[in-house]
N, C-alpha and C positions, 0 to 999 in steps of 0.2 A: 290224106293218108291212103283214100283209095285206092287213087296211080298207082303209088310208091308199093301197097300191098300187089295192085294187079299186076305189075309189071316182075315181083317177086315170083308169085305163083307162075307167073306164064315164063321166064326164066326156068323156074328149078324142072315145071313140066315140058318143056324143050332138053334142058339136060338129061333127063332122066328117060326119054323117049329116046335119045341118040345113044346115052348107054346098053341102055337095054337092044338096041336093034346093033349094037355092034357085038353083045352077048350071044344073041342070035346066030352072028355070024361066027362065030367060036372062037373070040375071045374072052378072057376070063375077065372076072368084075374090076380088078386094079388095072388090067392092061385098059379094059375100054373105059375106065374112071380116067387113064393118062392120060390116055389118047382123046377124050372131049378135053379135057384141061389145057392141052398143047395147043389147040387152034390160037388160045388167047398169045401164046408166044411168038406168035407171026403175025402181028398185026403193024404194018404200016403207021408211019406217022396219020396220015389222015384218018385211018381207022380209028386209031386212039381219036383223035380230035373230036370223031363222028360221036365214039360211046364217052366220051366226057361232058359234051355238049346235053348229050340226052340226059346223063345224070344232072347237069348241071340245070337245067329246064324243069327238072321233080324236080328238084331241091327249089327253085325258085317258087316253083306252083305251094307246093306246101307250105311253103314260110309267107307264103301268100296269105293263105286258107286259113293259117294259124292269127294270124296279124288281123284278118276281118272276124274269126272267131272274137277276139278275145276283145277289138271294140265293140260288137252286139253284145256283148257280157258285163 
């Protein structure tokens, strides 16, 4: 569950560090909330492949972690 929180936090603090520096530049909170949201819309087949693969990788680590949890138990 650590991954899957760390990789949450470092996400939402990446998005919010490109919001905020597009605020900066003077746009308003919805225009630079689109405008990080839009990058996901141009993503290449391989791109997707790349970010499904990594989801796909937690998911397996934790269902791991959970599975050796619960025989010690």
């Amino acid at each position: 569950m650590r991954i899957t929180g760390i990789s949450a936090f470092l996400f939402i603090c990446m998005m919010t560090v490109s919001v905020m520096l597009d605020v900066l530049q003077g746009m308003t909170f919805i225009e630079a909330s689109q405008n990080n949201v839009a990058a996901f819309g141009i993503l290449t087949t391989g791109d997707w492949l790349i970010v499904t693969f990594f989801f796909v990788i937690i998911f397996v680590e934790v269902v791991m972690i959970l599975k050796k949890k619960k025989q010690q138990s």
